[in-house]
C-alpha positions in Angstrom: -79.1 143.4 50.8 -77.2 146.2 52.0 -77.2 149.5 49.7 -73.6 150.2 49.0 -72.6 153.0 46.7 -68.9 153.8 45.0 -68.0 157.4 45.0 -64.9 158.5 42.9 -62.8 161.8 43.5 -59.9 162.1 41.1 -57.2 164.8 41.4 -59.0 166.8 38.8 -61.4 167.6 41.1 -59.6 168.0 44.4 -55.5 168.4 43.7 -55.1 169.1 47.6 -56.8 165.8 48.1 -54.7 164.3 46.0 -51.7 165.7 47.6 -52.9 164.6 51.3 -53.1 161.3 50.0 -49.9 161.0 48.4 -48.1 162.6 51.3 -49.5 160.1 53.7 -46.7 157.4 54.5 -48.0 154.1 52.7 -50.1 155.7 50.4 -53.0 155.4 53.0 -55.4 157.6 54.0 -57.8 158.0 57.2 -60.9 157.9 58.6 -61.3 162.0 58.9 -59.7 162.8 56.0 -61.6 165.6 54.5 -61.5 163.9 51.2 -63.3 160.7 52.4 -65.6 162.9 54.3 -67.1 164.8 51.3 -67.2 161.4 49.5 -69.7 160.4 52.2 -71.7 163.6 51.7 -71.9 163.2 48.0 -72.7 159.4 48.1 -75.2 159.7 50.4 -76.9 162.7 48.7 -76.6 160.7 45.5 -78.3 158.1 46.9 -81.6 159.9 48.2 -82.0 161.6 45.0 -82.4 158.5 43.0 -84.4 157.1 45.1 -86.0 160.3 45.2 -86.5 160.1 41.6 -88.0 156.6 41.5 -90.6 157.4 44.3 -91.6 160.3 42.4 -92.5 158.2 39.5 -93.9 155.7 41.6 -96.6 158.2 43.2 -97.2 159.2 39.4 -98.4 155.8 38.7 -100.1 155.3 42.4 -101.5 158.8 43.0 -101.8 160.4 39.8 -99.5 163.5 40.9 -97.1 165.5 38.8 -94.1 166.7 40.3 -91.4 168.6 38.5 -88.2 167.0 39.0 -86.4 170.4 38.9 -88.5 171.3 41.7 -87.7 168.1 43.9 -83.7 168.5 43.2 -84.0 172.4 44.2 -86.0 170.3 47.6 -83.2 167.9 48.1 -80.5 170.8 47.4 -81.7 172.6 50.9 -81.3 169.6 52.6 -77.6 169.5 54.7 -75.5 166.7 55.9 -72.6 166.6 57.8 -70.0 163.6 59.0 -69.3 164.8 62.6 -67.6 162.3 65.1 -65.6 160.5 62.8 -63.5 156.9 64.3 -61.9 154.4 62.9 -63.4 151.0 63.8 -60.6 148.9 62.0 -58.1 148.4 59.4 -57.0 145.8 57.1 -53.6 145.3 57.4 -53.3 143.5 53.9 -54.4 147.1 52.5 -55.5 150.5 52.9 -58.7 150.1 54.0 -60.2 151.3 56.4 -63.0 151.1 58.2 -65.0 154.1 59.4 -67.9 155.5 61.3 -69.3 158.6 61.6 -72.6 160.3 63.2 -74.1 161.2 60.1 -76.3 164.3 60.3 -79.1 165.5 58.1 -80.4 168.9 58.4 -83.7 169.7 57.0 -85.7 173.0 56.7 -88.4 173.5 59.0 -91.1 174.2 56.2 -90.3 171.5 54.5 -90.6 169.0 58.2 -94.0 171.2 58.1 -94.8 170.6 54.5 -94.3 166.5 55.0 -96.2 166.3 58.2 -99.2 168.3 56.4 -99.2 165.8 53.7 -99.0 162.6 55.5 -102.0 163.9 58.0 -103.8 163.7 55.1 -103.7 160.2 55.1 -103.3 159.7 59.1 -100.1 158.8 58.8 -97.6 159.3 61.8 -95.6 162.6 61.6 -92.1 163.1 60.9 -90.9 162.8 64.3 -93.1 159.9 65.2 -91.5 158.2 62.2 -88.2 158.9 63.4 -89.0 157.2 66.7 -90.7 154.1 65.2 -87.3 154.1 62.9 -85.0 154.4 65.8 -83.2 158.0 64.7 -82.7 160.6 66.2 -84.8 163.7 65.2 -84.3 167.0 67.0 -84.8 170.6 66.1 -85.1 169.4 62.6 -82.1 167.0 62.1 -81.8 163.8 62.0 -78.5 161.7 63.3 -77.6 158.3 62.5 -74.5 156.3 62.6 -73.1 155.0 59.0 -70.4 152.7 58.2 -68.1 153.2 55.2 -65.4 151.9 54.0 -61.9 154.5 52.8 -59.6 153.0 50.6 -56.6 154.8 48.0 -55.7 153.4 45.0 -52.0 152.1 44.6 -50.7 155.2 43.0 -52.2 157.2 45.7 -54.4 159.8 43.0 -57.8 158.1 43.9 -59.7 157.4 47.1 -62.4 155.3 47.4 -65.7 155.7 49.6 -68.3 152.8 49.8 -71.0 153.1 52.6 -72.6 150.8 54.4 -75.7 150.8 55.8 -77.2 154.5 54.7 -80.5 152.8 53.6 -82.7 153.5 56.6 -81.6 157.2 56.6 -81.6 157.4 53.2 -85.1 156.8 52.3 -86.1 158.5 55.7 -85.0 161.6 53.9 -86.1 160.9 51.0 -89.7 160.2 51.9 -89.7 163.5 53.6 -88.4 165.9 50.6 -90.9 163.4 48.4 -93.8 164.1 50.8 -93.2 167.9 51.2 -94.0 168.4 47.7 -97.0 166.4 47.6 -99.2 168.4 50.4 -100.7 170.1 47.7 -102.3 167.7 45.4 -102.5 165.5 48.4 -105.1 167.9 50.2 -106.3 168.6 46.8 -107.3 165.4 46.3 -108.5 165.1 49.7 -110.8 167.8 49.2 -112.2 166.4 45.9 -113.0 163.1 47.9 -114.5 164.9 50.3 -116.9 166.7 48.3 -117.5 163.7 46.2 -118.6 161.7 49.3 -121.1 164.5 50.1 -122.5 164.7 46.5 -122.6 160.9 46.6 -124.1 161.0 50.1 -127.0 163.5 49.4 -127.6 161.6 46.5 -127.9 158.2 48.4 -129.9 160.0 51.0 -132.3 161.6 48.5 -133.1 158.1 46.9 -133.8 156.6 49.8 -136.1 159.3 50.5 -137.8 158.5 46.8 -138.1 155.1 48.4 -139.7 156.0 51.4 -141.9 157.9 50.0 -142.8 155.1 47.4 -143.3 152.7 50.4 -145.7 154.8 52.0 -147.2 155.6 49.0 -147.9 152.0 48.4 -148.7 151.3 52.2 -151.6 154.1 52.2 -152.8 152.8 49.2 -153.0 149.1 50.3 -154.9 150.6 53.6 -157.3 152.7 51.2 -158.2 149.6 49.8 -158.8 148.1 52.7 -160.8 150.8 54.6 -163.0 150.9 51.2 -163.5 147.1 52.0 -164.7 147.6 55.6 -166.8 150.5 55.0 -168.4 148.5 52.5 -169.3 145.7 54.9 -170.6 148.5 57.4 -172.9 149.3 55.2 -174.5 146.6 53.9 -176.4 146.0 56.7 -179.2 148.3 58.5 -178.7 151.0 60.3 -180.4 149.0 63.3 -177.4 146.7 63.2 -174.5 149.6 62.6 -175.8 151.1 66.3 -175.5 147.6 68.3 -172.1 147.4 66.7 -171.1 151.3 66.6 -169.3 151.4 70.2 -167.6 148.5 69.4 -166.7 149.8 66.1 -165.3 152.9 67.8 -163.3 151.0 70.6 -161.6 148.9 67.6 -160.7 151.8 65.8 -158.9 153.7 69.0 -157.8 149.9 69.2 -156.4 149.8 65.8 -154.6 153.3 65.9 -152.8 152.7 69.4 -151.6 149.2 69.1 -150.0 150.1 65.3 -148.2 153.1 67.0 -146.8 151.3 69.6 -145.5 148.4 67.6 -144.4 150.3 64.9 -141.8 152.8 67.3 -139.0 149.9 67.3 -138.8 149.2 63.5 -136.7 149.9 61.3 -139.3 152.0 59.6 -142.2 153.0 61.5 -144.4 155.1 59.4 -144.5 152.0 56.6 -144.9 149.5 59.5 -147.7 151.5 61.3 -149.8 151.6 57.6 -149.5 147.9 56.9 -149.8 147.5 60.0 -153.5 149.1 60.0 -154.2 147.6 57.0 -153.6 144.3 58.4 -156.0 144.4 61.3 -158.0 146.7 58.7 -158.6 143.4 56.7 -158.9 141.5 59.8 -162.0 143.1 61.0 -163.6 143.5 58.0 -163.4 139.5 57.9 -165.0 139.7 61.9 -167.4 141.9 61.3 -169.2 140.9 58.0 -169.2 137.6 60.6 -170.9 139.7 63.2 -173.6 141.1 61.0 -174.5 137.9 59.3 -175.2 136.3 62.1 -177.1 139.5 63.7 -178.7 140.0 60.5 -179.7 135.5 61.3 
């Protein structure tokens, strides 16, 4: 649904308004008056500051930010607009209305174009002038131009005119999101840099218990092929020496054996040093089992 506002200037405010408009023939009034023209101004700044205000509390509840809302009205107070190019695109001839349309121009600081950009790279989030693309307006040196629709209409008595735009939504919350997001670089990087330092504490910490573990695996693994040696040397010699120097070379040749092959198969694993330990120990317990075969039947 189409945002539409009302705008009301009453003599009060403008008595030379009120004059124009009376001293038209009919009681109408145009397109260009300058009446309807600062009607469109104030409606559409009206406009972006409540929504302005409502996105403000929204990132209150979404991003746990504070921002003073006298600070975001002195924001939106340094933005410009402008109704340049003014036509009439019809009129009803059953009233006074008309209906206008006017390349509507926002002008917005440079710090504060600088300001939003900062804040949405923070979340790698397109620029302000990529926005503008992807939103099909026009964005150069720092304004933005956009073609709204409104509607002009007197009242009978001629004291009153009436403004009611359009389509000003796109434009509307264009602006709005960048005043919005100029004012939250700050706590945005703040946060960012809290995260940040957060994911290296939590980092280093992961990293430091996985280093615990490692060291418990090996710990466990050296252990486990303690045990094991024990066991072998403990077959070795319970024989005779005799028999330990027929089986001494090959004793040696396993052992050079036994250090090579866990080495080699133990460089593609996910964890070599605890892969090349159990790895010994298995063919640790292996040849304990061959060789207490090998003397008993020497010893036969």
């Amino acid at each position: 649904m189409k945002l539409k506002l009302l705008a009301l200037m009453t003599c009060m405010l403008l008595v030379s308004g009120c004059d124009k408009v009376q001293s038209i023939a009919g009681g109408s009034v145009k397109c260009d008056d300058e009446n309807a023209k600062q009607l469109v101004v104030e409606g559409f700044s009206k406009t972006v500051s409540d929504i302005a205000s409502k996105r403000v509390k929204e990132l209150i509840d979404t991003e746990n930010v504070t921002i003073d809302m006298g600070k975001l009205r002195s924001t939106l107070q340094q933005i410009t607009f402008n109704v340049n190019d003014v036509r009439t695109n019809n009129s009803d001839p059953n009233s006074k209305k008309q209906y206008c349309v006017t390349e509507f121009v926002v002008k917005v600081p440079d710090q504060m174009v600088k300001d939003a950009d900062a804040a949405r790279a923070v979340y790698d989030e397109n620029n302000i002038a990529q926005a503008a693309v992807l939103s099909d307006l026009s964005f150069e040196a720092n304004q933005l131009k956009k073609e709204i629709e409104y509607l002009v209409q007197p009242t009978d008595d001629g004291k009153k005119v009436y403004v009611t735009l359009e389509n000003p939504d796109a434009l509307a919350y264009f602006v709005r999101d960048i005043a919005v997001d100029s004012l939250v670089k700050t706590a945005r990087q703040n946060a960012a840099e809290v995260a940040k330092q957060d994911e290296i504490k939590r980092v280093a910490e992961e990293e430091a218990a996985v280093q615990e573990y490692q060291s418990v695996l090996i710990s466990e693994a050296k252990t486990n092929l303690d045990k094991a040696n024990e066991n072998l040397n403990l077959v070795w010699n319970s024989t005779t020496k005799e028999e330990r120097s027929r089986l001494l070379d090959e004793q040696k040749i396993w052992l050079k054996k036994r250090e090579l092959e866990c080495k080699l198969e133990s460089s593609n694993s996910d964890n070599p040093e605890v892969y090349r330990i159990n790895c010994e120990t298995n063919m640790t317990t292996q040849r304990t089992s061959e060789l207490r075969q090998k003397i008993y039947y020497l010893e036969e």
